[in-house]
Structures are given as structure tokens and as C-alpha cells.
C-alpha positions as CSV (number, residue, x, y, z in Angstrom):
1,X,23.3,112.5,-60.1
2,X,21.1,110.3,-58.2
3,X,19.6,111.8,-54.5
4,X,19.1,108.6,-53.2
5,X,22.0,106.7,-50.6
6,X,24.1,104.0,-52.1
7,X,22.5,101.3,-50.0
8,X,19.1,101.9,-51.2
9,X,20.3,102.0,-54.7
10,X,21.9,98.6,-54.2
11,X,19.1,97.4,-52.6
12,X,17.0,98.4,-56.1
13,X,19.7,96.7,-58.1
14,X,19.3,93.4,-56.4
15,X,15.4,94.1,-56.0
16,X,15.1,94.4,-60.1
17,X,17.9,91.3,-60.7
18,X,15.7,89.4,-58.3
19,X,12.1,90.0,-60.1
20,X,14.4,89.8,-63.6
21,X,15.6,86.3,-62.7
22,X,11.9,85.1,-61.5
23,X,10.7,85.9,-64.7
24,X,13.7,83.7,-66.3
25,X,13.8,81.2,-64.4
26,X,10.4,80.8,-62.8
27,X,8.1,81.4,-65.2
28,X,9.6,81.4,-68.6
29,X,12.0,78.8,-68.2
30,X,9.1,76.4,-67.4
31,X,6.9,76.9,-69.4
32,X,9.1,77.0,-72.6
33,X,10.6,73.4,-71.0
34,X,7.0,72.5,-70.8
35,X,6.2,73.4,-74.4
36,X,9.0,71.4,-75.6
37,X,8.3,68.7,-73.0
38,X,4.7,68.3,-74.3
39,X,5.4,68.5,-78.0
40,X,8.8,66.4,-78.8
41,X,8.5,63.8,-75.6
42,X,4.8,64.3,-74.6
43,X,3.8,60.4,-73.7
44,X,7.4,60.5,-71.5
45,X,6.6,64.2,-70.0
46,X,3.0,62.5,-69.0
47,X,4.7,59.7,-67.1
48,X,4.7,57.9,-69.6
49,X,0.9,56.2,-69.2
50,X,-0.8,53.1,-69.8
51,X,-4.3,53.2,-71.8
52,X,-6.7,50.5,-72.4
53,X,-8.9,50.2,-75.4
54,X,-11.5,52.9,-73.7
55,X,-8.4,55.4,-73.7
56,X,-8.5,55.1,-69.7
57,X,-4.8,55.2,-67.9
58,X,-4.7,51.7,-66.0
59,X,-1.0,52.6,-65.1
60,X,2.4,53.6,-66.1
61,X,5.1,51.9,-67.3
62,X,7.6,53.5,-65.3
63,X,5.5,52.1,-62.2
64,X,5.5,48.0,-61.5
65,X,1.2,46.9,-60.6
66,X,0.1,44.3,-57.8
67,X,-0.5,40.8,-58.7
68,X,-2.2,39.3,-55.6
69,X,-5.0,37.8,-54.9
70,X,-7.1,39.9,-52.8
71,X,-7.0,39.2,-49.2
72,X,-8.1,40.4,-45.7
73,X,-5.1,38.6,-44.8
74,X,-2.5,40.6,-46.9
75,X,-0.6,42.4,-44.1
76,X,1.6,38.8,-43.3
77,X,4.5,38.5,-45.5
78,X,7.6,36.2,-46.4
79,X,4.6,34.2,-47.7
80,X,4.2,31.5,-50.8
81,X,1.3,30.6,-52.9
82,X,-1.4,28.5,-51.0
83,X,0.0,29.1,-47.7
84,X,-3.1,30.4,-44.9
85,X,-3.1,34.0,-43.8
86,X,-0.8,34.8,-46.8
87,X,-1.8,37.0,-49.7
88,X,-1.7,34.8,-52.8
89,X,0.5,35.8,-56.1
90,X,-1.5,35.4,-58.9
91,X,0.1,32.6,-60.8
92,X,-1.0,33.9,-64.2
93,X,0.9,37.1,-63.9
94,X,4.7,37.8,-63.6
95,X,5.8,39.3,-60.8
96,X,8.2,42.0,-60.0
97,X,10.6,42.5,-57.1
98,X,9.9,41.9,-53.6
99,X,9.4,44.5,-51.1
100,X,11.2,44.4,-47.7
101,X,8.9,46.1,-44.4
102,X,8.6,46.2,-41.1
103,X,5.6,43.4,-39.8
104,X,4.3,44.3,-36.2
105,X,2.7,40.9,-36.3
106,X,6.3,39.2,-36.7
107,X,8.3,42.1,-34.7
108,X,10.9,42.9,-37.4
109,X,11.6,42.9,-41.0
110,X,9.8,41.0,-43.3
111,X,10.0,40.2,-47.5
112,X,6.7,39.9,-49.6
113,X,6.8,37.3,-52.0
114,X,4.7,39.0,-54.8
115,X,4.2,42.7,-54.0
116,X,6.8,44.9,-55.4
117,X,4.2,47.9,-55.7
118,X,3.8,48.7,-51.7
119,X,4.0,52.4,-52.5
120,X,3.8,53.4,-49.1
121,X,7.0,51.7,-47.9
122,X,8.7,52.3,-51.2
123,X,12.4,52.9,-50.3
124,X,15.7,50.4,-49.4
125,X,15.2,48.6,-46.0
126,X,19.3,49.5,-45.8
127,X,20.1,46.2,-44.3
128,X,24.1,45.2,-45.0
129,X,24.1,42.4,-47.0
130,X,25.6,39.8,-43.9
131,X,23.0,41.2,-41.8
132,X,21.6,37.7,-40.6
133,X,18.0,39.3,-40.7
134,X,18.2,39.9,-44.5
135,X,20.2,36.5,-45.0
136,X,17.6,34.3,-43.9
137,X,14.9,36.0,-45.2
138,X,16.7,36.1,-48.7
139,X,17.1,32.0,-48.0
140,X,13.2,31.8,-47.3
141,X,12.5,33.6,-50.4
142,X,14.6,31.5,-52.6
143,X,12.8,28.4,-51.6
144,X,9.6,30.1,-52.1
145,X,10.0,31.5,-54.9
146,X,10.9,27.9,-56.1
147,X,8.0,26.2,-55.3
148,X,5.5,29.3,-56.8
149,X,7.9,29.3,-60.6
150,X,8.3,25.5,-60.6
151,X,5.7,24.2,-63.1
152,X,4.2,22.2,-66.1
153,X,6.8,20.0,-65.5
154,X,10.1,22.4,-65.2
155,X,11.6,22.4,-61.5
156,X,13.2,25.7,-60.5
157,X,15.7,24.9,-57.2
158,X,16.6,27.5,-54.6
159,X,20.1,28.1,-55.9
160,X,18.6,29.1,-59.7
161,X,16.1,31.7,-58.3
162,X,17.5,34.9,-59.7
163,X,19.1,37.1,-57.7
164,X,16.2,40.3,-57.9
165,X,13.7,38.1,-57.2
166,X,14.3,37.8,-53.9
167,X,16.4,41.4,-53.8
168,X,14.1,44.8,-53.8
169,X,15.1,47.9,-55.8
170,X,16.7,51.0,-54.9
171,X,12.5,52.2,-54.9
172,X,10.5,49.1,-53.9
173,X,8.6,50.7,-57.4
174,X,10.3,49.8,-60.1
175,X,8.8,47.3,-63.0
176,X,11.6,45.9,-64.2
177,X,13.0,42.4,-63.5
178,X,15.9,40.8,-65.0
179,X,15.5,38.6,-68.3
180,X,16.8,35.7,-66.0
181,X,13.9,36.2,-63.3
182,X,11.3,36.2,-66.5
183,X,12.5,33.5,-67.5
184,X,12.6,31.3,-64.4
185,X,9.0,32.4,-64.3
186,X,7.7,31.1,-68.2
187,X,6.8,27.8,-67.4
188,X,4.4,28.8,-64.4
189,X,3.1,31.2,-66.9
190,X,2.5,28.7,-70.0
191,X,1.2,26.5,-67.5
192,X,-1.6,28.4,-65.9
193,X,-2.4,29.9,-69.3
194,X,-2.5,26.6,-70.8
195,X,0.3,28.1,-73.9
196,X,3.4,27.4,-74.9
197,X,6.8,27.7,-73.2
198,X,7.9,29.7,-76.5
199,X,4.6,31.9,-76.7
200,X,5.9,33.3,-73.3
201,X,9.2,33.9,-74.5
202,X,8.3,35.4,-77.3
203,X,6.1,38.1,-75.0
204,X,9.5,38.0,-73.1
205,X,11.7,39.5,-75.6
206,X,9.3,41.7,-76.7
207,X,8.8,43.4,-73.5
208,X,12.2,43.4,-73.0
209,X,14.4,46.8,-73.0
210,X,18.5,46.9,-73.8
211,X,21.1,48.9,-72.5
212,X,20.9,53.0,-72.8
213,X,23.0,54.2,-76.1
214,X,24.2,50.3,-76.6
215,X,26.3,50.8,-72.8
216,X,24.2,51.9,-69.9
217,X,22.9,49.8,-67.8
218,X,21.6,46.0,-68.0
219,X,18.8,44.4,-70.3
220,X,15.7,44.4,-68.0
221,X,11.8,43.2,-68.8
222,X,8.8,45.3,-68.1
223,X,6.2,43.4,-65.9
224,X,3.9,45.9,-66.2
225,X,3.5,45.5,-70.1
226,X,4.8,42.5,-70.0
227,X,1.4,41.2,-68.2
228,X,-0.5,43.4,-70.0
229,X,0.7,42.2,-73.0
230,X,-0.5,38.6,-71.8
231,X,-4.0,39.7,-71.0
232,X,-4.3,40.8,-74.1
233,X,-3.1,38.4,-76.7
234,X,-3.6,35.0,-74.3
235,X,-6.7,35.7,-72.3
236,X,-6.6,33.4,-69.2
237,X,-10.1,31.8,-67.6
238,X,-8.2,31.9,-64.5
239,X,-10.8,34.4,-62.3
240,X,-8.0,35.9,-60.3
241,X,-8.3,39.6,-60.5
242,X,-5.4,42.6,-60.7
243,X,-5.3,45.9,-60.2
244,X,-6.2,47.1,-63.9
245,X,-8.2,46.0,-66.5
246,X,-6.9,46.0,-70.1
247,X,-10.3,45.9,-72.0
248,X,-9.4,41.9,-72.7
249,X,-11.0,38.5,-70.6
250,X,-8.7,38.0,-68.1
């Protein structure tokens, strides 16, 4: 017969489930869904990385990259290519989704034409979608965005401008765009690169990723490879620069 009071013995009980359970949970649990992690999905586990030819990580492609021009003047936004005090979108480069902020210099909300990657405002600027701020931001985007895609002869209007190109994600960090929005962007792309409509397609549907089990989701193309993929197979002589390099002339 034990000696010692009831509460004390359930006070053991719970202290020996407790430092069971840690063991469990807290360190074996991990470390076996580590071990699996590492050996069956190890590039996804690793965030899924991108190398360049030196094995160096120039990003991921779960992540979208910046393609401006560099600029003292980046911190202005709702901006198109050309325009003076606006950071520049590199016109041999697709680009991803906009991101939404707040502008001290303009007093409110403000949309970025070619910076989807502002990591430090990534999040939903939860305007409703009547909310007249958004709306005429949105409309200024449009005819932006139709002026930067329109060229080499194709003319993009306001009212074909896809709908996430002037929209940001749930994240503001995503590198997806919609096959729709690449495409309204091929002829820019042919054009500065001095290739063929069809070349860029081609890179399109290569870079381009279906729906989850044949269901989930929408088809959606990859910016991030997608402009890698350009670097590397149609090297530009356009000197612009981007945030990685991917061991090819760009």
C-alpha cells in the first residue's frame, strides 16, 4: 500500500503522462516526420529551392522574385513603365501579381504595378470589393497594365487585362499567375527578347501546373521558373538586372 496522499500520487501520474507525451510528441514525433520529410519529399520539405548551375539557391518556387528596375524612386506606386519617380518593370520578365500598400506620399492605399514580392507588407489589404478606393485603383491598373503588355504589334485594351493582374493574392507572395495573364503578357516578352510569339508559349505551357488530383484548384503558371526558364534558354542583351542570377547572359 502506497504511504503517500492521493493528490500527490495524482500529481505523479500526470507528472510521468506529461514527460511520456513530450517524448512522443515533441521529440520523436518530429524527428521521425523529419526523417521521412527528408528522404521521400526532401526538395519539398527544403522549400522547395531554386539552384543555379553553381548549386547556389537563387529562390524558391513556392516564392514569386522582383522584376524591377532598380530605383531610388521605388517607394511611389500605381506606376507604369517609363513613368518619372516610378520603379520600372522589367519588360523582359513576366510579372506576378500586384501588391496593394499603404503610400505616406499619396495618404492612402496604393497598387504596384510590377512587385508582387513586397514581403514586408505581404497580406490582403481587406478592401470590399465596391470600396471606391480599390475600384479606381483596379481601373488605373487595367489601363496600365495595357500599355506595359501591349507590344510587337499586339494591342492589349483595359477590359482584356486579366483579372489577377491587377488583383493581389491571399499572401502578396505567391508566384503563380493565371494562364490568361501569361498570356496577355507573350508578345511584350517575344518582343523585348527579339523571339517568337510561340517560343514564349511554349515556355508558357511548360511552366504551367494543373489542377491537384485532376479537381483542385485552377491551372496557374509559375513566374518564378517561368522567367528563369527564359534566362536560360533565350538569353536577352537587355541590361536590366533581377534579383537572381541563373548562371545564363541575361
Amino acid at each position: 500500500m502506497s504511504r503517500l496522499p492521493g493528490p500527490v500520487l495524482r500529481h505523479l501520474a500526470a507528472l510521468r503522462a506529461m514527460l511520456i507525451f513530450t517524448v512522443i510528441l515533441g521529440i520523436a514525433y518530429p524527428l521521425v516526420m523529419t526523417g521521412i520529410g527528408q528522404v521521400a519529399f526532401k526538395n519539398q520539405a527544403d522549400g522547395s529551392l531554386i539552384t543555379n548551375s553553381k548549386g547556389q539557391a537563387i529562390g524558391s518556387k513556392l516564392l514569386c522574385q522582383t522584376f524591377v528596375s532598380p530605383s531610388a524612386a521605388e517607394t511611389a506606386l500605381d506606376k507604369k513603365d517609363g513613368t518619372s519617380g516610378y520603379a520600372d518593370p522589367i519588360n523582359k520578365y513576366f510579372q506576378s501579381r500586384p501588391t496593394f500598400a499603404i503610400d505616406a506620399t499619396v495618404g492612402g492605399y496604393t497598387i504596384q504595378l510590377a512587385d508582387g514580392c513586397t514581403y514586408t507588407a505581404s497580406g490582403s489589404n481587406n478592401l470590399g470589393p465596391n470600396d471606391p478606393t480599390l475600384t479606381k485603383l483596379i481601373g488605373l491598373m487595367r489601363t496600365n497594365m495595357a500599355a506595359f503588355d501591349s507590344a510587337g504589334g499586339t494591342t492589349v485594351t483595359a477590359a482584356q487585362v486579366a483579372t489577377d493582374a491587377v488583383t493581389e493574392s491571399g499572401s502578396d507572395e505567391e508566384p503563380y499567375i493565371t494562364p490568361q495573364n501569361a498570356d496577355q503578357q507573350a508578345a511584350r516578352i517575344a518582343t523585348t527578347r527579339g523571339i517568337t510569339v510561340n517560343q514564349v508559349m511554349a515556355l508558357i505551357n511548360q511552366n504551367t501546373t494543373g489542377r491537384d488530383i485532376g479537381i483542385l484548384g485552377e491551372p496557374a503558371v509559375n513566374t518564378t521558373t517561368l522567367n528563369i526558364a527564359l534566362d536560360q534558354k533565350y538569353p536577352s542583351s537587355d541590361s536590366s538586372t533581377t534579383t537572381f542570377q541563373t548562371g545564363a547572359t541575361s
